[in-house]
Chimera marker file (.cmm) of the C-alpha trace (Angstrom):
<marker_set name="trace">
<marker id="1" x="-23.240" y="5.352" z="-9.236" r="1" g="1" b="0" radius="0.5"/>
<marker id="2" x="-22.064" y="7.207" z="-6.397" r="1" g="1" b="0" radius="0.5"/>
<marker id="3" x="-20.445" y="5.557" z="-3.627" r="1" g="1" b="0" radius="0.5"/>
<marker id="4" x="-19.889" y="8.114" z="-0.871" r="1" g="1" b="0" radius="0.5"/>
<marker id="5" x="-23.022" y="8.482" z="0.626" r="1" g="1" b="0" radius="0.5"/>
<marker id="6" x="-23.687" y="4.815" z="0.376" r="1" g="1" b="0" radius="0.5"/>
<marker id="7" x="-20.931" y="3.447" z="2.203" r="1" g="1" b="0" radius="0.5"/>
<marker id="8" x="-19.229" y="6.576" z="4.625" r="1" g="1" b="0" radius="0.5"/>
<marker id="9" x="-15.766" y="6.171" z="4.628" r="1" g="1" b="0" radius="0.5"/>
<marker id="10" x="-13.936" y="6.823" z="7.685" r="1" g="1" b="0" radius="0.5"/>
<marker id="11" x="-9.857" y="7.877" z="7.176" r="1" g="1" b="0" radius="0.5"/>
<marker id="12" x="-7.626" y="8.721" z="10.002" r="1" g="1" b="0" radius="0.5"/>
<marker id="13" x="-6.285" y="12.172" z="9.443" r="1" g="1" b="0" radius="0.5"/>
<marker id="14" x="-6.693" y="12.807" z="5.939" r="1" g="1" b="0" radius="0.5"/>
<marker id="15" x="-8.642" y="11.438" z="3.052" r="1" g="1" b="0" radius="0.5"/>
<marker id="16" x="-5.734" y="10.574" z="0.629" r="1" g="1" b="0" radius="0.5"/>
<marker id="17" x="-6.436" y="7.707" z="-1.344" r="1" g="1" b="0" radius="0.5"/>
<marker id="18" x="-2.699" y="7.169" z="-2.832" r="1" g="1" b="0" radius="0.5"/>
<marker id="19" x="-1.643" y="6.302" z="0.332" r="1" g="1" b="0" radius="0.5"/>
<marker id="20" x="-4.009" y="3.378" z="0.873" r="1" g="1" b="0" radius="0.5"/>
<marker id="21" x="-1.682" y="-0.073" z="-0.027" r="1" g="1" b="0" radius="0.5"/>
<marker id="22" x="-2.610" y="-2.140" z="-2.752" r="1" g="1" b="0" radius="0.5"/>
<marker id="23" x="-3.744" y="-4.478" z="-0.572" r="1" g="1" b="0" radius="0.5"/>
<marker id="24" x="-7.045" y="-1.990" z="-0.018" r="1" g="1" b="0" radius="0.5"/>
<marker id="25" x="-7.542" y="-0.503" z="-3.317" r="1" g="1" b="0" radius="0.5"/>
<marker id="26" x="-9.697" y="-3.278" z="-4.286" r="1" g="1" b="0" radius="0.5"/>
<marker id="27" x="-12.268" y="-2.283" z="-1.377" r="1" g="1" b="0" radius="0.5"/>
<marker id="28" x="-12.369" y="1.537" z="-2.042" r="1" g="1" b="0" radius="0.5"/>
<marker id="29" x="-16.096" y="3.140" z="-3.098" r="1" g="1" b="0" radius="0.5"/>
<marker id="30" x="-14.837" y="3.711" z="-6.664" r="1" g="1" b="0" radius="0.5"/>
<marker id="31" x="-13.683" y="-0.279" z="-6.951" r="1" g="1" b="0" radius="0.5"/>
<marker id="32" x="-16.412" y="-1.802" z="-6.064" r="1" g="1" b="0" radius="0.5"/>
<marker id="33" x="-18.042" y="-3.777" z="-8.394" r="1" g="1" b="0" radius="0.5"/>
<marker id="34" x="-21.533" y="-4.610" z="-6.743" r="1" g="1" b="0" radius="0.5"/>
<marker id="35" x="-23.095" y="-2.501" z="-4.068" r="1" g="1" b="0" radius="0.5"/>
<marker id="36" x="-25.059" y="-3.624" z="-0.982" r="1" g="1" b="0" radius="0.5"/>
<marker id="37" x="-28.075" y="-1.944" z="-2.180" r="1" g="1" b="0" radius="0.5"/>
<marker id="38" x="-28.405" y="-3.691" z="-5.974" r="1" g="1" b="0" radius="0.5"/>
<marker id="39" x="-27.220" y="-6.713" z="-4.918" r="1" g="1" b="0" radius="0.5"/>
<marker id="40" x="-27.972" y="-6.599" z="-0.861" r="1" g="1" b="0" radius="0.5"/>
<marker id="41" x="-27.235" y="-10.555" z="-0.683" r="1" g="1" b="0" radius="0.5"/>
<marker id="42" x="-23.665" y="-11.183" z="-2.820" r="1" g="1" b="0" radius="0.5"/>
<marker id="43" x="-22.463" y="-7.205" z="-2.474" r="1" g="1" b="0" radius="0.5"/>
<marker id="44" x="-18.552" y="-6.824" z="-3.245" r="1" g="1" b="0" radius="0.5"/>
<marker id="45" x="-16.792" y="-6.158" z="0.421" r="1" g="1" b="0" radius="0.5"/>
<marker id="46" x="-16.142" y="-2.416" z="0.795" r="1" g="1" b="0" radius="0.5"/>
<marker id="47" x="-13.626" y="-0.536" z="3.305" r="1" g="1" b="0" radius="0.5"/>
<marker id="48" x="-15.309" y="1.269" z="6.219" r="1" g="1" b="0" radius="0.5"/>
<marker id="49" x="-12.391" y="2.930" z="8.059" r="1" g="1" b="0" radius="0.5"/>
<marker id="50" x="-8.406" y="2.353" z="7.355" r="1" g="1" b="0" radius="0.5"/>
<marker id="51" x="-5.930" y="3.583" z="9.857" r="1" g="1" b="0" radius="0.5"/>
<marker id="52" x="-3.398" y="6.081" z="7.819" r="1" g="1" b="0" radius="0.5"/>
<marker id="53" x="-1.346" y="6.050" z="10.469" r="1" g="1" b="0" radius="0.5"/>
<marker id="54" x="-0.066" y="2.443" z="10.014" r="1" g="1" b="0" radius="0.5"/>
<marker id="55" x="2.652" y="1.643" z="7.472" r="1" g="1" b="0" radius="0.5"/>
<marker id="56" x="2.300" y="-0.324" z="4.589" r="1" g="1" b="0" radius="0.5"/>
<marker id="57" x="5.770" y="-2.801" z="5.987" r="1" g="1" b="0" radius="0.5"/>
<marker id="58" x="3.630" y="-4.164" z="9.180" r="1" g="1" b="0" radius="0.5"/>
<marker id="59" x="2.810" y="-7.641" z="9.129" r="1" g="1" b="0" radius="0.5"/>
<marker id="60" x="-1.086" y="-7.633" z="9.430" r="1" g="1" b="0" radius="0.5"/>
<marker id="61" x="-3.225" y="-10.322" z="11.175" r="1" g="1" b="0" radius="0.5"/>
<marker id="62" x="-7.207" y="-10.375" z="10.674" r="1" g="1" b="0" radius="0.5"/>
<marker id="63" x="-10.208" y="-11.468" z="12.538" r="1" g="1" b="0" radius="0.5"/>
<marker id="64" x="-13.500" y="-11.570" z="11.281" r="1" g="1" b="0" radius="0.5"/>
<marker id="65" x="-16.374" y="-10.473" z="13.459" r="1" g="1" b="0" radius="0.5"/>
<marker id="66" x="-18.724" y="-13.518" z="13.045" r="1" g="1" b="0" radius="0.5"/>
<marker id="67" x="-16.263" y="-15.896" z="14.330" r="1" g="1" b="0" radius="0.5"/>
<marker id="68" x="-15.508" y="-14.076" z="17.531" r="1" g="1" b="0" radius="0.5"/>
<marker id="69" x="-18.962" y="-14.245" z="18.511" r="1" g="1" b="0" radius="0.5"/>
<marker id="70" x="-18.898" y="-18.285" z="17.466" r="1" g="1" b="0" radius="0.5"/>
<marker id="71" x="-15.232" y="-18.720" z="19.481" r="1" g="1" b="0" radius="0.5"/>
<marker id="72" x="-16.920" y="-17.072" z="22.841" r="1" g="1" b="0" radius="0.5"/>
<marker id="73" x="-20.190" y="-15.636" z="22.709" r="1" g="1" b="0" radius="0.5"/>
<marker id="74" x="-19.812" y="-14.633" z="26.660" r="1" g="1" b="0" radius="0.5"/>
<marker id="75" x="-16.578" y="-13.327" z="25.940" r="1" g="1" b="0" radius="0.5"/>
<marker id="76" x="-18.122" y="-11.522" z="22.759" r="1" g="1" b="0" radius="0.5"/>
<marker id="77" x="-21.413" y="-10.139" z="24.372" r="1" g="1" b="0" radius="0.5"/>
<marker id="78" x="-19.368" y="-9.104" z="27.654" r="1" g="1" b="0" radius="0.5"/>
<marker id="79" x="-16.712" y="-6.801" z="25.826" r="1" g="1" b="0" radius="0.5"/>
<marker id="80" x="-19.176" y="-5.698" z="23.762" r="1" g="1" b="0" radius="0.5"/>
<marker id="81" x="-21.227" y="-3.933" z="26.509" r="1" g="1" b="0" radius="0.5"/>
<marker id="82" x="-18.218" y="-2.697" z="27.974" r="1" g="1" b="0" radius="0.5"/>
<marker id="83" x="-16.751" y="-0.964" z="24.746" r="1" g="1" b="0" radius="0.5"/>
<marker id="84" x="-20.192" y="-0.211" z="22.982" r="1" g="1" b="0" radius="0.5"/>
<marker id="85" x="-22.765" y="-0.985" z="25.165" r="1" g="1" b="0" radius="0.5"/>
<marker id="86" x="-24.784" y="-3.097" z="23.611" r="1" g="1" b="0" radius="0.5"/>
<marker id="87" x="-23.727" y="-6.922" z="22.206" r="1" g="1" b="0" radius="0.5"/>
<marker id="88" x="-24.789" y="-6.260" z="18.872" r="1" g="1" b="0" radius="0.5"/>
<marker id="89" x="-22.795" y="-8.246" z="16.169" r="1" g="1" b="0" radius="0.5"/>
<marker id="90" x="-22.871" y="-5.044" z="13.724" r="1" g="1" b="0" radius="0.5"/>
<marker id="91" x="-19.649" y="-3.264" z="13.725" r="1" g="1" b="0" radius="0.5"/>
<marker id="92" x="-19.872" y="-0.812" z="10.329" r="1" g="1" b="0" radius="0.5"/>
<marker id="93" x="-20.583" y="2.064" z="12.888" r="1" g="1" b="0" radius="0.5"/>
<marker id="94" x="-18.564" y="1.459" z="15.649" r="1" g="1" b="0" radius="0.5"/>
<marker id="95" x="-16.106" y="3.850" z="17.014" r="1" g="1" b="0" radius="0.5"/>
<marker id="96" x="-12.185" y="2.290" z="15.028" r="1" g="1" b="0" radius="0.5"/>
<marker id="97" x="-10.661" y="3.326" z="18.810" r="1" g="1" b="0" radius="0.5"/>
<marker id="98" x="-13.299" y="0.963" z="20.589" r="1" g="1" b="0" radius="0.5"/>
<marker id="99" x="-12.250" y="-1.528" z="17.968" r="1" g="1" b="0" radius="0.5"/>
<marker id="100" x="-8.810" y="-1.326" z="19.110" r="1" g="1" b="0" radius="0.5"/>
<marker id="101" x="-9.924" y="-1.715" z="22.242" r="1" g="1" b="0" radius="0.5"/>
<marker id="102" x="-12.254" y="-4.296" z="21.908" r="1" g="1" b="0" radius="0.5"/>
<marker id="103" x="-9.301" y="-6.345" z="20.318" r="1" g="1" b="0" radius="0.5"/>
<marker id="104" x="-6.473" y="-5.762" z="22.387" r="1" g="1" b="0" radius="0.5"/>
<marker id="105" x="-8.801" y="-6.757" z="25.425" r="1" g="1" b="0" radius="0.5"/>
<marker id="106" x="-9.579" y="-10.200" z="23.148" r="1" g="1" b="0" radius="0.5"/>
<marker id="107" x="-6.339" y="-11.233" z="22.494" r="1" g="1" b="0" radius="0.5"/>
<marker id="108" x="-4.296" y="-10.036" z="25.559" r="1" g="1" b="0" radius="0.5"/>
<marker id="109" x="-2.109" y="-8.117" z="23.375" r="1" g="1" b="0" radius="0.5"/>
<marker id="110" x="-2.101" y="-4.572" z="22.609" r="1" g="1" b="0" radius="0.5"/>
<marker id="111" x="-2.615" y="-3.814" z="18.642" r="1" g="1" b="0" radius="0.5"/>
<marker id="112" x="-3.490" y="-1.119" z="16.227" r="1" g="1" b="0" radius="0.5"/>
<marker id="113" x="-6.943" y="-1.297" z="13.948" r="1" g="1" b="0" radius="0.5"/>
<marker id="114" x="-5.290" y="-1.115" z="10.175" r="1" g="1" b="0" radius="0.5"/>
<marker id="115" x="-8.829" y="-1.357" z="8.319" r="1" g="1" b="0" radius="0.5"/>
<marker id="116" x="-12.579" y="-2.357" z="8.437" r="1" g="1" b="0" radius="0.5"/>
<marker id="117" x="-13.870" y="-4.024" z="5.670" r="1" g="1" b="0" radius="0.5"/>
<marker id="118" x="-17.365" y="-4.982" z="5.383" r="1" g="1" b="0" radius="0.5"/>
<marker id="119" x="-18.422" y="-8.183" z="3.525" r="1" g="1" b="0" radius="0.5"/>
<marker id="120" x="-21.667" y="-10.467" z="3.256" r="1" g="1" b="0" radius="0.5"/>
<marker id="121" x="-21.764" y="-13.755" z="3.806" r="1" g="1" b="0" radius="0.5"/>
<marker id="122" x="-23.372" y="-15.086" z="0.440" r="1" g="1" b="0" radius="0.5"/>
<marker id="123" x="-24.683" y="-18.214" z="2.415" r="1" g="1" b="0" radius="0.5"/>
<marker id="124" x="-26.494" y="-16.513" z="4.859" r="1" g="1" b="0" radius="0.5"/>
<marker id="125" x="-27.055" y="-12.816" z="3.578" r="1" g="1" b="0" radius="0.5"/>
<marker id="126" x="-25.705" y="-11.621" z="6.532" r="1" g="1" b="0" radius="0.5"/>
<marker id="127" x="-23.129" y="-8.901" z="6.065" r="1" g="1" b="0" radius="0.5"/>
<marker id="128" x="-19.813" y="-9.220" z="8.559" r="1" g="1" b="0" radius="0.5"/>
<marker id="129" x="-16.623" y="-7.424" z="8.860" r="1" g="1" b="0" radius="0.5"/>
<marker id="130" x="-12.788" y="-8.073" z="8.320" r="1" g="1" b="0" radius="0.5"/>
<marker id="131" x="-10.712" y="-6.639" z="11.279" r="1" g="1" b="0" radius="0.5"/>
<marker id="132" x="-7.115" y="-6.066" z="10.345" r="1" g="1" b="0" radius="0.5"/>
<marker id="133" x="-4.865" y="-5.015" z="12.740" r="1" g="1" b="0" radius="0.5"/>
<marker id="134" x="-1.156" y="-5.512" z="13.924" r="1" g="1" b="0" radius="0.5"/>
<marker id="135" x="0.863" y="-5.600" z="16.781" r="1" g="1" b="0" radius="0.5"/>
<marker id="136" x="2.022" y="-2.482" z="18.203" r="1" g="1" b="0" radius="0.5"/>
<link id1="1" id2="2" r="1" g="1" b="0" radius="0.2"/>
<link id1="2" id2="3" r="1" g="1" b="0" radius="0.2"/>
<link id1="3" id2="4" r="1" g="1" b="0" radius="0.2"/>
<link id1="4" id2="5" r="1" g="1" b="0" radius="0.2"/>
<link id1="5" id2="6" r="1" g="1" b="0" radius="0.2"/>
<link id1="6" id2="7" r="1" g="1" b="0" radius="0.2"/>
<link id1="7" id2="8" r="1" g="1" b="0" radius="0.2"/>
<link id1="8" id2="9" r="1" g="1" b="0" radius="0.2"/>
<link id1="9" id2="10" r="1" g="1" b="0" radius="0.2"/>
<link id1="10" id2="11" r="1" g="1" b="0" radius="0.2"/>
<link id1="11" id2="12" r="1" g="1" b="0" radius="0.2"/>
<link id1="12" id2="13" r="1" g="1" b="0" radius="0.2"/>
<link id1="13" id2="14" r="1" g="1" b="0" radius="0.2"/>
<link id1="14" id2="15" r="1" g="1" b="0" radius="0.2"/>
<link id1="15" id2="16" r="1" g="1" b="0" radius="0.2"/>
<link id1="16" id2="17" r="1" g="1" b="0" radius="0.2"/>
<link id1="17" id2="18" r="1" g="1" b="0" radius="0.2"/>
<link id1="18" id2="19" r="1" g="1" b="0" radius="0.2"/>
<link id1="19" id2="20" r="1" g="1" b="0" radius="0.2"/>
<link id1="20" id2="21" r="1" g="1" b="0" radius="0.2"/>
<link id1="21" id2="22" r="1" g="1" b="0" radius="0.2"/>
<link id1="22" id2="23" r="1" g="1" b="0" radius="0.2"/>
<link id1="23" id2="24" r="1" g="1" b="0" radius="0.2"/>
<link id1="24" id2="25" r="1" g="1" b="0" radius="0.2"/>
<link id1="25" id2="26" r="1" g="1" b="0" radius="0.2"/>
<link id1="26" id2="27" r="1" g="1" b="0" radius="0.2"/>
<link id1="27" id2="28" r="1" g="1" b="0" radius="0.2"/>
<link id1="28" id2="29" r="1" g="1" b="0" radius="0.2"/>
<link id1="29" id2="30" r="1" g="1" b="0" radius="0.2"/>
<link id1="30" id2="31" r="1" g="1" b="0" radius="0.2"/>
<link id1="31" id2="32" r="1" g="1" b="0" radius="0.2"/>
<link id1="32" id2="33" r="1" g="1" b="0" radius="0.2"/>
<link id1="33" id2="34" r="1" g="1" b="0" radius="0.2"/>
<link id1="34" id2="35" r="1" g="1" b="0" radius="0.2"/>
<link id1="35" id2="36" r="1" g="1" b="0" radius="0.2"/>
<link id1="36" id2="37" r="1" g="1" b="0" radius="0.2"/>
<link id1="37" id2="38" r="1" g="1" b="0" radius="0.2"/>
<link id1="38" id2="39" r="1" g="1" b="0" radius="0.2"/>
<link id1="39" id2="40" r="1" g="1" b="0" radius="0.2"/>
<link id1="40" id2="41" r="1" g="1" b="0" radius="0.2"/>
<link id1="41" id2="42" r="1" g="1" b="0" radius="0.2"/>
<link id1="42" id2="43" r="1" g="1" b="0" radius="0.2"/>
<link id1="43" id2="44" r="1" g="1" b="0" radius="0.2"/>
<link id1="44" id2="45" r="1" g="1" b="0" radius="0.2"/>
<link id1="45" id2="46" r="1" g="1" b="0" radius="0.2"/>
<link id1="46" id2="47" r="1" g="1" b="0" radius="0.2"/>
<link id1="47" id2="48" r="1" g="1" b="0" radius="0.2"/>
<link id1="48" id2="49" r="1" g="1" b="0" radius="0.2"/>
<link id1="49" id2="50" r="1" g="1" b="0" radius="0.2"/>
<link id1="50" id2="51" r="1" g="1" b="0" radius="0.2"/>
<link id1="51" id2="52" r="1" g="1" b="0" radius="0.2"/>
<link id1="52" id2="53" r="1" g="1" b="0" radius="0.2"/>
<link id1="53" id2="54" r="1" g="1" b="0" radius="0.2"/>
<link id1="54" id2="55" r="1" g="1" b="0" radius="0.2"/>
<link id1="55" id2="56" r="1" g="1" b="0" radius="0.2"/>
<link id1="56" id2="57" r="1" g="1" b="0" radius="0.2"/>
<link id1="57" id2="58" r="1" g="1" b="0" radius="0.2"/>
<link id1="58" id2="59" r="1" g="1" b="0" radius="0.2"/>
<link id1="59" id2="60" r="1" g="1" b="0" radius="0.2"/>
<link id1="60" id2="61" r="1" g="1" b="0" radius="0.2"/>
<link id1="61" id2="62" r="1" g="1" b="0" radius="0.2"/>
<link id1="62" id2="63" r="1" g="1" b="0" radius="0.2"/>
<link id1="63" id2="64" r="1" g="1" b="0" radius="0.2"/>
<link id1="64" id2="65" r="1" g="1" b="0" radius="0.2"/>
<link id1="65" id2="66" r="1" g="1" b="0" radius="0.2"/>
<link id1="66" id2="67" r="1" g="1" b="0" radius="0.2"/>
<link id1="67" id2="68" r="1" g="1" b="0" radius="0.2"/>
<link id1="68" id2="69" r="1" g="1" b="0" radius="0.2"/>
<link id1="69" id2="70" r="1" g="1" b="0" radius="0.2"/>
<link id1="70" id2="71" r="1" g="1" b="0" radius="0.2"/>
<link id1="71" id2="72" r="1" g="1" b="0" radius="0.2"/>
<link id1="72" id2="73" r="1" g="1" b="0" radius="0.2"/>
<link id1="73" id2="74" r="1" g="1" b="0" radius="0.2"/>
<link id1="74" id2="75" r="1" g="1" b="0" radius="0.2"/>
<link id1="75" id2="76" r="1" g="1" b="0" radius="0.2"/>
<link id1="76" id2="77" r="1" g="1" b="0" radius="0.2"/>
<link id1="77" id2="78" r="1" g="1" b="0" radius="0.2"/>
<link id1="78" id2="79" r="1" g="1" b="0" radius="0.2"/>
<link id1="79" id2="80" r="1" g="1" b="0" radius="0.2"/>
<link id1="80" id2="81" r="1" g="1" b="0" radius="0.2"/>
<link id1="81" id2="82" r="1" g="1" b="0" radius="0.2"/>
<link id1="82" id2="83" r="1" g="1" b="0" radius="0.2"/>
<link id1="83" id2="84" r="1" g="1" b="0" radius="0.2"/>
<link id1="84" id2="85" r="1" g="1" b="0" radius="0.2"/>
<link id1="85" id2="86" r="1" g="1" b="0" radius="0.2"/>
<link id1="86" id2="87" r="1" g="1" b="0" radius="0.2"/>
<link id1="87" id2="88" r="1" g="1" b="0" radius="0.2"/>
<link id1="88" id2="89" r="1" g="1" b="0" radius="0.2"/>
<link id1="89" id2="90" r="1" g="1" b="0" radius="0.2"/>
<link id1="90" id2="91" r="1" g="1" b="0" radius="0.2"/>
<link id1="91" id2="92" r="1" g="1" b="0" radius="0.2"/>
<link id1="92" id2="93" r="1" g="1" b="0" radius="0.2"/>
<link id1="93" id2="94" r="1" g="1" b="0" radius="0.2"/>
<link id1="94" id2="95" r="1" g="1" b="0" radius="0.2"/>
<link id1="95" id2="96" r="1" g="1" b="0" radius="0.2"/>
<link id1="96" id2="97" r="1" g="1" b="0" radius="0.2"/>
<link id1="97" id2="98" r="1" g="1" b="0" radius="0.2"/>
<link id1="98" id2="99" r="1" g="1" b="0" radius="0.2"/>
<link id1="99" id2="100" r="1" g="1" b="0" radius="0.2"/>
<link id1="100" id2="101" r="1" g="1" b="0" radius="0.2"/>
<link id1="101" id2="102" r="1" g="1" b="0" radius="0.2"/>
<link id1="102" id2="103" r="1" g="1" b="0" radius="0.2"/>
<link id1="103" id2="104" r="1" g="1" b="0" radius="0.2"/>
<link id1="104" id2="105" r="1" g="1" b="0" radius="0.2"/>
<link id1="105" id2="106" r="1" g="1" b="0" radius="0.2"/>
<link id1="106" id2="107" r="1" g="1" b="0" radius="0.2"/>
<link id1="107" id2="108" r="1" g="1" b="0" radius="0.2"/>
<link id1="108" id2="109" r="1" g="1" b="0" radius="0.2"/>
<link id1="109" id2="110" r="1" g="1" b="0" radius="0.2"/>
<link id1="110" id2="111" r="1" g="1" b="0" radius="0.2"/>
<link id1="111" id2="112" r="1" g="1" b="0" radius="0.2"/>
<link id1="112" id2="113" r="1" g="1" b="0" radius="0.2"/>
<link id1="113" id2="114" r="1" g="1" b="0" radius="0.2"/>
<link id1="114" id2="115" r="1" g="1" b="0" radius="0.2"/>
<link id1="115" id2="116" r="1" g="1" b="0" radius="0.2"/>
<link id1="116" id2="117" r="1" g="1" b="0" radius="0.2"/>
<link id1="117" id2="118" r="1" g="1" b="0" radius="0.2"/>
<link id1="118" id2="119" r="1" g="1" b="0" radius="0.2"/>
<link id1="119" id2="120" r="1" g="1" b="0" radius="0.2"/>
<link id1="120" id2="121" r="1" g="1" b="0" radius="0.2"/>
<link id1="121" id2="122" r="1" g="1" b="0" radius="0.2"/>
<link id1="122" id2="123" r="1" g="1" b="0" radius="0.2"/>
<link id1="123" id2="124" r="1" g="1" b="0" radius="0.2"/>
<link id1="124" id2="125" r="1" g="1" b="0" radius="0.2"/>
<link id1="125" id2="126" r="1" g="1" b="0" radius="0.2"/>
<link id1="126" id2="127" r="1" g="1" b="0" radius="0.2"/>
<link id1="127" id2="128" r="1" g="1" b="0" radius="0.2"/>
<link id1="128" id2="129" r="1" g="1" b="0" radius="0.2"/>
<link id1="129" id2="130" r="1" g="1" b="0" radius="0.2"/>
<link id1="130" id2="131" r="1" g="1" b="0" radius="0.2"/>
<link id1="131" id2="132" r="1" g="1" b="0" radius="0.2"/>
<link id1="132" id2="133" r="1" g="1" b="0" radius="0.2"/>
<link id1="133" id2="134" r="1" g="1" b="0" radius="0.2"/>
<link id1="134" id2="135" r="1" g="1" b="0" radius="0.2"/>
<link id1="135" id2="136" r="1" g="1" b="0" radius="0.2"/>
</marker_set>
């Protein structure tokens, strides 16, 4: 099966693989082991953008979408419209910069996006997404 044009990849600069971390190379396309569209309720996570930029030696912190909205929906839905404008809870095609945004905003820090990684949640069928990022 071919993975590209199911899940679009975003890289920073460049589109070398061998310098994802191990850490990723579970959640690259070619890894993969169930796809959203064969298995749209239990699909294997999958990485939507990763931030080349960032070295593999930063200690990395994560957020996961659904629970910001269940911490402060006001909060949630208000940053929303100001980075994306709308308060949609889907963040696969969101901008990574807005991300950044969105999150430093949140947690009164500044911080760089590392990676996006989709999941589902098997309970609900609902997908969400794992926001990695460290401190700048």
């Amino acid at each position: 099966m071919d993975f590209r044009n199911q899940f679009g990849i975003i890289f920073g600069e460049s589109e070398n693989r061998q310098d994802i971390p191990e850490q990723y190379q579970e959640f690259l396309p070619e890894n993969v082991e169930k796809d959203k569209y064969s298995c749209p309720y239990s699909y294997s996570p999958f990485l939507i953008f990763f931030n080349d930029k960032v070295t593999e030696n930063k200690n990395v912190d994560t957020i996961y979408t659904d629970r910001l909205f269940q911490r402060d929906s006001t909060k949630h839905d208000r940053l929303c419209q100001k980075y994306f404008g709308d308060r949609g809870q889907v963040w696969y095609a969101r901008d990574p910069k807005k991300i950044e945004a969105f999150l430093c905003e949140w947690i009164g820090k500044k911080i760089v996006l590392i990676a996006n990684i989709q999941y589902v949640n098997v309970s609900s069928g609902y997908p969400l997404w794992r926001l990695d990022f460290c401190y700048e």
